[in-house]
TIVOKE-773695 format. One record per residue (C-alpha): residue in three letters; x, y, z. Coordinates in steps of 0.5 Angstrom, whole numbers, plus 2048, in hexadecimal, padded with zeros to 3 digits. Example, Ala and Ser with C-alpha at 12.3 -4.5 7.8 and 13.67 -1.06 7.14 Angstrom:
Ala8197F7810;Ser81B7FE80E;
This chain:
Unk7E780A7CA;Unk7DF80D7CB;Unk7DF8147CF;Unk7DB8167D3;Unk7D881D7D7;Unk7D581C7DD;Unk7D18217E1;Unk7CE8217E7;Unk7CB8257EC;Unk7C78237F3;Unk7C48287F8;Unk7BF8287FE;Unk7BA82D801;Unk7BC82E807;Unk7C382B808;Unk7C082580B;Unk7BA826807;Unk7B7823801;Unk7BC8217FC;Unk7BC81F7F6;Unk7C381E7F0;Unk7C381E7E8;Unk7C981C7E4;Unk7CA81B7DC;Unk7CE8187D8;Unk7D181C7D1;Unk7D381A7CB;Unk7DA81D7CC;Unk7DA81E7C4;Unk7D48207C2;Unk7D18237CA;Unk7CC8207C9;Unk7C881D7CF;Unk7C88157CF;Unk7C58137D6;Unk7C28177DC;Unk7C18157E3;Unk7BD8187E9;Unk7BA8167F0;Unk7B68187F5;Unk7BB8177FB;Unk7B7819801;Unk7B981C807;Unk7C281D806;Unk7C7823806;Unk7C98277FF;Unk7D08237FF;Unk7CD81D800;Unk7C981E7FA;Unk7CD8217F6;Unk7D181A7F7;Unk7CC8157F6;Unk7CB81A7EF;Unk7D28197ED;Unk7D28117EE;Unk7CB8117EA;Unk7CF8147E4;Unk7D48107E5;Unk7D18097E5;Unk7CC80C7DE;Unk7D380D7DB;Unk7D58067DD;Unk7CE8037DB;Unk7D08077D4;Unk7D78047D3;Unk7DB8017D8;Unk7E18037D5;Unk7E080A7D3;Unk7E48107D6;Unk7E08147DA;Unk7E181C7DC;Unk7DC81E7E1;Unk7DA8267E2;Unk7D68287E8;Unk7D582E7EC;Unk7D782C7F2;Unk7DF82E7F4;Unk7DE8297FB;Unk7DC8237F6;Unk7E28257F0;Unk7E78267F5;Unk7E68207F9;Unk7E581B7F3;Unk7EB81E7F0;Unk7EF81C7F7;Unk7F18247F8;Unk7ED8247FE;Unk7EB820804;Unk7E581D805;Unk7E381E80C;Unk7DB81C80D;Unk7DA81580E;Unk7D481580A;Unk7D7817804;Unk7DE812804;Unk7DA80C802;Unk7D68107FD;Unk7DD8127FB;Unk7E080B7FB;Unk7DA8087F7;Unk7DB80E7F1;Unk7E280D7F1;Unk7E08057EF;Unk7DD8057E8;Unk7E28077E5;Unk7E98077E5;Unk7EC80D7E9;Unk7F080F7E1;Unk7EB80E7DE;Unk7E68157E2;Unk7E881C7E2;Unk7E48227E5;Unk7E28297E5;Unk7E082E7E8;Unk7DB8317E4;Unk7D68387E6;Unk7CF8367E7;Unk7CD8397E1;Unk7D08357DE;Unk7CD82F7E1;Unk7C68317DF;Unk7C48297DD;Unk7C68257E3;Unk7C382C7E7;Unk7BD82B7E4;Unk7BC8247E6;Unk7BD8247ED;Unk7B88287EE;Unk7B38247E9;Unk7B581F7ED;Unk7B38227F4;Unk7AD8257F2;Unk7AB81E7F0;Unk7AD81C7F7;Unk7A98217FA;Unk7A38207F6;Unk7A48177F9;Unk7A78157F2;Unk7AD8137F0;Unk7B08187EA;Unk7AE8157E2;Unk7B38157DB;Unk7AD8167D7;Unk7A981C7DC;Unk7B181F7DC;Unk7B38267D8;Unk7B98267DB;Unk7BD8267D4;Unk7B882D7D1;Unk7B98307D8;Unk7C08317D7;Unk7C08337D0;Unk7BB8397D2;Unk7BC8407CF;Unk7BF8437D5;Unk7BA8487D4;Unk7B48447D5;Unk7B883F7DA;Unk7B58427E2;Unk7BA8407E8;Unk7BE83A7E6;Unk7BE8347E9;Unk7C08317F0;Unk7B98327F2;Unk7B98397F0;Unk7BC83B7F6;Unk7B68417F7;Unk7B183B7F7;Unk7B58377FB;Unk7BA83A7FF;Unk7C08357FC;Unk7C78367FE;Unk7C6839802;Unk7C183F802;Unk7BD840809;Unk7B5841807;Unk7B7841800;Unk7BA8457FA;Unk7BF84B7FA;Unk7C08517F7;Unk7C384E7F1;Unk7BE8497F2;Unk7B984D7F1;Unk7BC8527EB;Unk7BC84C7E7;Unk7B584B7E9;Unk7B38527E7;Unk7B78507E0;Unk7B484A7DF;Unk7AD84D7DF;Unk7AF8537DA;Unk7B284E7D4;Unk7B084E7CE;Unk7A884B7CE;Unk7A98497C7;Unk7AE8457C8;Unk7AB8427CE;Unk7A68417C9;Unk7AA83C7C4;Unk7AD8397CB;Unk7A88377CD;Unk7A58337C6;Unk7AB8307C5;Unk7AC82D7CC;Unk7A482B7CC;Unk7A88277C6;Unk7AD8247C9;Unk7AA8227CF;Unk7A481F7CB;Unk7AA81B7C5;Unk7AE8197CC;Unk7A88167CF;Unk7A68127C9;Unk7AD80F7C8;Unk7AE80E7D0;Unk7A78097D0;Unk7A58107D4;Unk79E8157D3;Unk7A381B7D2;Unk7A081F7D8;Unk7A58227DC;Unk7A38247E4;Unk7A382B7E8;Unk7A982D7EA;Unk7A78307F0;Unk7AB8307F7;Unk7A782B7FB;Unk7AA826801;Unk7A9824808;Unk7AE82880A;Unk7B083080A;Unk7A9832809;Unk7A383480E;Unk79C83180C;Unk796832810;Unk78F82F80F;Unk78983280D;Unk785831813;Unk782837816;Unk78683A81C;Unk786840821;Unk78C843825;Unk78E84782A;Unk79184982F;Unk791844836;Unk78E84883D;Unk78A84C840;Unk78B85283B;Unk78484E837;Unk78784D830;Unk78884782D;Unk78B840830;Unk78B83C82B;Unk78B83482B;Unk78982E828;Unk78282E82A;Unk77D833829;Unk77B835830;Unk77583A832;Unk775841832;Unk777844837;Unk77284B83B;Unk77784F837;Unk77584C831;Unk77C84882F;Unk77D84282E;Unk78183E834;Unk785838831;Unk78A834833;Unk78F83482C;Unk795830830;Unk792829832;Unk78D82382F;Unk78A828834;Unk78482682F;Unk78682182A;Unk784826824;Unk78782A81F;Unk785831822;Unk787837820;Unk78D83C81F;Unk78F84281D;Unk794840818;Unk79A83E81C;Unk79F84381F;Unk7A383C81E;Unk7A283D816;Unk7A6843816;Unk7AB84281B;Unk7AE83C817;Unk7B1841813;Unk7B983E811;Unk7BA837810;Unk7C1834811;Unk7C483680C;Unk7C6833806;Unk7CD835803;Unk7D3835807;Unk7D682F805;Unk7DC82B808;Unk7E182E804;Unk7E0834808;Unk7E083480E;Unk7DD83B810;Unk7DA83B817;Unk7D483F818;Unk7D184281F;Unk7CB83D821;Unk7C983B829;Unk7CD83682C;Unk7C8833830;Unk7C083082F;Unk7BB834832;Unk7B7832838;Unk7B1831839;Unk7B283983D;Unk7B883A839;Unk7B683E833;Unk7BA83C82D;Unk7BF842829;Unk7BE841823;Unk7C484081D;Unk7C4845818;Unk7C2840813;Unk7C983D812;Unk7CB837814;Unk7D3835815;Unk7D6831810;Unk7D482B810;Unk7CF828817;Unk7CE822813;Unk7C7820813;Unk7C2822818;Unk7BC81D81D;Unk7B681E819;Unk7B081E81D;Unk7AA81D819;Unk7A481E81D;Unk79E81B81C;Unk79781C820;Unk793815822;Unk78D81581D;Unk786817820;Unk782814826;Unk77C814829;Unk77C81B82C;Unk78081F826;Unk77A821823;Unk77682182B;Unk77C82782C;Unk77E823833;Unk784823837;Unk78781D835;Unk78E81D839;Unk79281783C;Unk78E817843;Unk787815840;Unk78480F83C;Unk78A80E837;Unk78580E831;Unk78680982B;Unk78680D823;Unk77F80E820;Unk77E80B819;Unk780811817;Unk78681181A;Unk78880B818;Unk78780D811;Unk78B813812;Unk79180E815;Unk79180B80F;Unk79281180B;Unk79881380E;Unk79B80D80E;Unk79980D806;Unk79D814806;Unk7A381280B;Unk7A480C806;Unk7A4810800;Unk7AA815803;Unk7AE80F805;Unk7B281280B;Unk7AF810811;Unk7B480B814;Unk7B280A81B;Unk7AA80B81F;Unk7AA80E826;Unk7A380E829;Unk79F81082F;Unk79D80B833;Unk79580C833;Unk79180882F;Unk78F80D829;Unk79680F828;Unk799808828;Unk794805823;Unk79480B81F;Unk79C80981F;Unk79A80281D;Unk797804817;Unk79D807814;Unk7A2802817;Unk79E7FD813;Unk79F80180C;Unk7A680380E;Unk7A87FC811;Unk7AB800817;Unk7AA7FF81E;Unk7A8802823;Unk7AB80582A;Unk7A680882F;Unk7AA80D832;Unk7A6810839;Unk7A8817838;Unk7A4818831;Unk79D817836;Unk79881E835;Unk79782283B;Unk79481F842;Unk78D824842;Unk78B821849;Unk78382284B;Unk782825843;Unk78481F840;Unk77D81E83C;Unk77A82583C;Unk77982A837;Unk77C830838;Unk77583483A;Unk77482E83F;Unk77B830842;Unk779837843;Unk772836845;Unk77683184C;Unk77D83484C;Unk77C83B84A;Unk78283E84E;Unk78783884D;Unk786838844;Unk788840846;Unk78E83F848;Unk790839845;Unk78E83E83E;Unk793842842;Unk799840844;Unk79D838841;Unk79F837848;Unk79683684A;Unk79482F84B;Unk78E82D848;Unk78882B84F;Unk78A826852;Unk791824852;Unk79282584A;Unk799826846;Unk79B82D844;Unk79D82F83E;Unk7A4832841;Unk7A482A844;Unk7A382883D;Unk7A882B83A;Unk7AD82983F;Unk7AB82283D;Unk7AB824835;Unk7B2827835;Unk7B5820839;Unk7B181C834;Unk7B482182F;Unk7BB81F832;Unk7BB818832;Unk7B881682C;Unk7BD81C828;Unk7C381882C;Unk7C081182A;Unk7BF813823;Unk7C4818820;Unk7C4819819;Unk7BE815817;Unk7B6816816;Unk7B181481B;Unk7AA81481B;Unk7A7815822;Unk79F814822;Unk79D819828;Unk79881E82A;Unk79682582A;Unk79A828830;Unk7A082582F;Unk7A1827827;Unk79F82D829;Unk7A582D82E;Unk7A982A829;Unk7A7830825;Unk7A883582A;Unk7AE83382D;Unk7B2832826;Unk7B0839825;Unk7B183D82C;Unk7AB83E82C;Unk7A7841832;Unk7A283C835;Unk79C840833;Unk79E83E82C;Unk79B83782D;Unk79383B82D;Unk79683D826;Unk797837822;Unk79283281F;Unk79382B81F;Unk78E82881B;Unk78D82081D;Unk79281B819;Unk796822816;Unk79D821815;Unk7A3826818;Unk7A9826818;Unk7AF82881C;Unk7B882781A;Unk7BD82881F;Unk7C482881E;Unk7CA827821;Unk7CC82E824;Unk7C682E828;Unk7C1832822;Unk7BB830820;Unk7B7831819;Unk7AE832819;Unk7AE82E812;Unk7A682C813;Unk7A082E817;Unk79982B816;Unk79982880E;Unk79282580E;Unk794824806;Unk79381D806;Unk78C81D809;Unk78A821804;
């Protein structure tokens, strides 16, 4: 009877986040590798992962020899306990995955192991080839892979492992990154030997380049580097003042570019469609807050229950921050990803542009910009549901990516931009020349209300947080794209943050930008995106 090895791995950056597995098979004789499998998973948790990596090396296994006995090495404990029958499989999202692992072949003919990660470089190694695949929109390759060379890599010239090098990407566990160890192995790694770097990198050129021959493929290998939608905060180029709001005369920033006031500021409104342009911002306060993502390595064998807050902030409650570690296993969070509506008419104009005016359609140009968002959700593959607002630019931008995604679309009133009363139409200079008294403490204080009987951005956000309350119930554990505007992202942002309401003059939100927000079962949330424009570029 043929013998086989089979090494798995899976892992996700975020946990839910960007997931991807690996597996190998091995000539159990010889150790030489027979078969590799990886895939980009989208968004999933570690365990599921490592699961879906354990079923592909089986079913690799399979596909070689039907009647071959099979030994299976990971360094996952939850997965090696579970499969060998010691423990209890608990999460619902792992027994059907459990249950088709144990199918391929005869429960007599598989045995597992326990292994340190070390010893687990290979399928490590192509995990994270294939999520960094998945965050560039691509799928990961056999012929671009140097999975096999990295494994066997002089310890003295191989930096930080796999997983995602959890310095980089904040695998397993590791809120905002790396550890100690983490970071020594780093300083190791940089001080190896440079000659042997040197042979190192001859000899993989020459693999990659034989592999990609062999394999009908060009030999090139992608950049490794951690990319996704999720766990990171990518802000637009577009040119951006800030500051604080109020009398003090500093900066309010706003998505339109407004006038300059006697002092010399500039008085924007940053929170709203207030303008209908990107406006302008001081690097976002929100980018630094964003600090530890949902962590990543408590699995469900252990049961360890970590400090968090128990209920979701209001839109006056501010949130207590985790300490960056989840309890074992939430399961999988609502994901809301947040797009804005493409350009209209007066984004370039700088005008208000709320839901009491004219409810303008998109531009040529935002037209062209939905389409482009729609080309990059479609090339993530996550989104399984579209909420829209119900004006008129959101609900064709929402058109256009469902007709990509092959979606339907939801109207959902609580998603609608802000009520700018008897601004709805001017520019910010054309509000301070009539209603000098009103912009002021409107810039003030949230409760204000716009001339005229507008909505406040206190109002606002008890509308957003109800919004945010519902669609959270009605969609647990999936991934849902709300197409919407300014004000309500922004809160979106600030509420999930325990941000303060000037916060919304101190994030920018470019015109078709991408953000992205998770909440959990215990009542946290996670900032995982604010304003990626990268799809516009």
């Amino acid at each position: 009877m043929r013998e086989f090895i089979v090494e798995a791995d899976g892992g996700s950056r975020g946990n839910p986040g960007p997931a991807g597995y690996g597996a190998v098979v091995l000539d159990a004789a010889t150790g030489e590798p027979l078969t590799e499998a990886a895939e980009y998973l989208g968004v999933v948790t570690n365990n599921v992962a490592e699961y879906r990596g354990l079923l592909a090396g089986l079913r690799a296994a399979h596909a070689l020899d039907p009647g071959a006995a099979v030994h299976v090495r990971m360094d996952s404990k939850l997965v090696v306990e579970q499969m060998s029958g010691r423990w209890k499989i608990k999460h619902p999202d792992l027994r059907p995955l459990a249950t088709e692992a144990a199918r391929v072949f005869p429960p007599e003919r598989v045995t597992y192991e326990w292994i340190p990660r070390a010893r687990n470089k290979h399928a490590d190694r192509l995990a994270n080839e294939a999520m960094d695949a998945g965050g560039r929109g691509e799928q990961w390759t056999p012929s671009a892979s140097t999975a096999e060379l990295d494994a066997r890599r002089p310890p003295a010239t191989r930096a930080t492992g796999a997983r995602g090098a959890e310095a980089e990407a904040g695998v397993r566990g590791v809120p905002g990154g790396g550890t100690g160890a983490v970071r020594g192995a780093e300083a190791e790694a940089r001080g190896a030997n440079a000659e042997a770097d040197v042979r190192f990198a001859k000899a993989e050129a020459d693999v990659r380049a034989a592999r990609g021959v062999a394999r009908g493929g060009t030999g090139a290998t992608g950049a490794t580097g951690v990319a996704g939608a999720t766990g990171s905060t990518a802000t637009s180029g577009a040119t951006g003042t800030a500051g604080a709001a109020g009398p003090t005369g500093a900066t309010a920033a706003s998505d339109m570019t407004g006038a300059a006031d006697p002092a010399g500021a500039t008085a924007t409104t940053g929170a709203t469609d207030a303008t209908e342009a990107t406006g302008a911002t001081k690097a976002t306060d929100a980018t630094k807050a964003t600090g530890a993502t949902k962590a990543t390595g408590v699995t469900e064998a252990t049961a360890t229950t970590w400090p968090t807050a128990t209920t979701r902030p209001t839109a006056t409650t501010p949130v207590t921050a985790a300490p960056g570690w989840a309890p074992a296993d939430l399961g999988a969070p609502a994901t809301f990803v947040l797009l804005r509506h493409g350009e209209t008419p007066l984004t370039p104009q700088k005008r208000f542009s709320g839901s009491g005016g004219s409810d303008p359609a998109l531009s040529d140009i935002g037209r062209q910009q939905a389409e482009r968002a729609a080309a990059a959700l479609a090339r993530r593959g996550t989104v399984q549901a579209i909420v829209s607002s119900p004006l008129a630019r959101t609900r064709e931008t929402a058109g256009i990516v469902a007709a990509r995604l092959g979606l339907d679309v939801t109207v959902e009133d609580g998603l609608r931009e802000t009520d700018f009363g008897a601004w709805e139409g001017l520019t910010f200079g054309e509000v301070r020349e009539r209603y000098p008294d009103d912009l002021n403490a409107w810039l003030a204080s949230p409760d204000a209300e716009p001339t005229g009987g507008g909505e406040s951005f206190a109002a606002t956000a008890t509308r957003i947080a109800a919004t945010r309350d519902r669609l959270v119930a009605a969609h647990k554990g999936r991934t849902v794209l709300l197409v919407t505007h300014v004000t309500p992202i922004k809160t979106f942002v600030r509420l999930a943050l325990g941000a303060p309401p000037e916060s919304l003059f101190r994030m920018e939100l470019s015109a078709a930008s991408l953000s992205a927000v998770a909440y959990y079962a215990d009542g946290n949330a996670s900032v995982r995106l604010l304003n990626d424009t990268s799809h516009l570029r």
